[in-house]
C-alpha positions as semicolon CSV with decimal commas, in nm:
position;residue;x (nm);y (nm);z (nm)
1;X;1,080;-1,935;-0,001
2;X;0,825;-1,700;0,111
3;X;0,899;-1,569;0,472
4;X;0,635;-1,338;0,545
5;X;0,279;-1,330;0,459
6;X;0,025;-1,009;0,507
7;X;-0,286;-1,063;0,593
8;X;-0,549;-1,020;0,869
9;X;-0,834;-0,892;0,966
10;X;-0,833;-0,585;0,743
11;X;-1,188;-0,577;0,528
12;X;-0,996;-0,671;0,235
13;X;-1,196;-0,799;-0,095
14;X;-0,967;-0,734;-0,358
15;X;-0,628;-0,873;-0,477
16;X;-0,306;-0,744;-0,475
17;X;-0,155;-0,536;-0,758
18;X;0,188;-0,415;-0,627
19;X;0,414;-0,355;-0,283
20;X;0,688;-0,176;-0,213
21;X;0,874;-0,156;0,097
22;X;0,939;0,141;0,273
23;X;1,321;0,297;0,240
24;X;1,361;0,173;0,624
25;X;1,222;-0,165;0,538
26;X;0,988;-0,148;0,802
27;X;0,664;-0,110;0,623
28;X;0,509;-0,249;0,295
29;X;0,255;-0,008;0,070
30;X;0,041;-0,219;-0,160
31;X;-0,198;-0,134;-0,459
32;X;-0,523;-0,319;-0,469
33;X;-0,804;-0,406;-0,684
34;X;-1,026;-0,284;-0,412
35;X;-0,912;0,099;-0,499
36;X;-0,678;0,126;-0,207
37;X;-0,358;0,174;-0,078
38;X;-0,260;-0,044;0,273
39;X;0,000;0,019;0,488
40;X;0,179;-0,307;0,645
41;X;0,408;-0,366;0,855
42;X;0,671;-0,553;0,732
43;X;0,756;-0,771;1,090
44;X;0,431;-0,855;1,189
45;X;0,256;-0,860;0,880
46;X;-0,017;-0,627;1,049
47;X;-0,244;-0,372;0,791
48;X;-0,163;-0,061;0,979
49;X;-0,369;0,177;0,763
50;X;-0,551;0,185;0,455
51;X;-0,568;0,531;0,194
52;X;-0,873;0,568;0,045
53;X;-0,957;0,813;-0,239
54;X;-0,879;0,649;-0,587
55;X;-1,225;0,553;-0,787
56;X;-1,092;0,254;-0,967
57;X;-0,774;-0,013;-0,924
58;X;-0,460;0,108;-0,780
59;X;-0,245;-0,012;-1,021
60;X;0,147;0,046;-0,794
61;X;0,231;0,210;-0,482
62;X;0,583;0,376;-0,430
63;X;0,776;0,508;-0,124
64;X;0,942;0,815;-0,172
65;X;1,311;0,801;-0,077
66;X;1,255;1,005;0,246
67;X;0,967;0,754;0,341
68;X;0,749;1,064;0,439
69;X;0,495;1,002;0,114
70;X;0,350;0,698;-0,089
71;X;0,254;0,782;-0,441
72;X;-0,035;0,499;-0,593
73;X;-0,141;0,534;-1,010
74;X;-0,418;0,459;-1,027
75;X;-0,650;0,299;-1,344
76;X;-0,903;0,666;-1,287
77;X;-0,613;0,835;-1,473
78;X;-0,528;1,012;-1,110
79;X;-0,171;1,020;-0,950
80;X;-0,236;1,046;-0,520
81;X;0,063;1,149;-0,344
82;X;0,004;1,059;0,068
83;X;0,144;1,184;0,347
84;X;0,305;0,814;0,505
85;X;0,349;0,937;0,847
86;X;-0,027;0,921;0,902
């Protein structure tokens, strides 16, 4: 049963790739289609922030254990490492 759904108003084009939540569970990074990275959060479902800078699909999007940084791998043969805290 699906108990949450993200979406909204966000500019979104693409389709999802992967998501990962966030070691606190309150956020969800996704890899999209669209060549970016989103940042959700995971109670209301709300696209806090999108990271822009890959040139083709983000294939995943990780959290790293501390939560400060998402890494995405992308399909451009580039690794991004982001700073989560915004």
């Amino acid at each position: 049963v699906c108990v949450s759904t993200l979406k909204g108003n966000t500019g979104f084009t693409g389709f999802m790739l992967s998501a990962s939540y966030s070691p606190d569970g309150t956020h969800i990074a996704s890899a999209s289609s669209d060549k970016t990275v989103r940042v959700w959060d995971a109670t209301t479902g709300a696209c806090e922030s999108t990271l822009e800078g890959h040139s083709s699909w983000v294939r995943s999007a990780a959290w790293s254990p501390d939560g400060k940084r998402i890494v995405s791998a992308s399909e451009d043969t580039t690794v991004c490492v982001w700073d989560a805290r915004r």
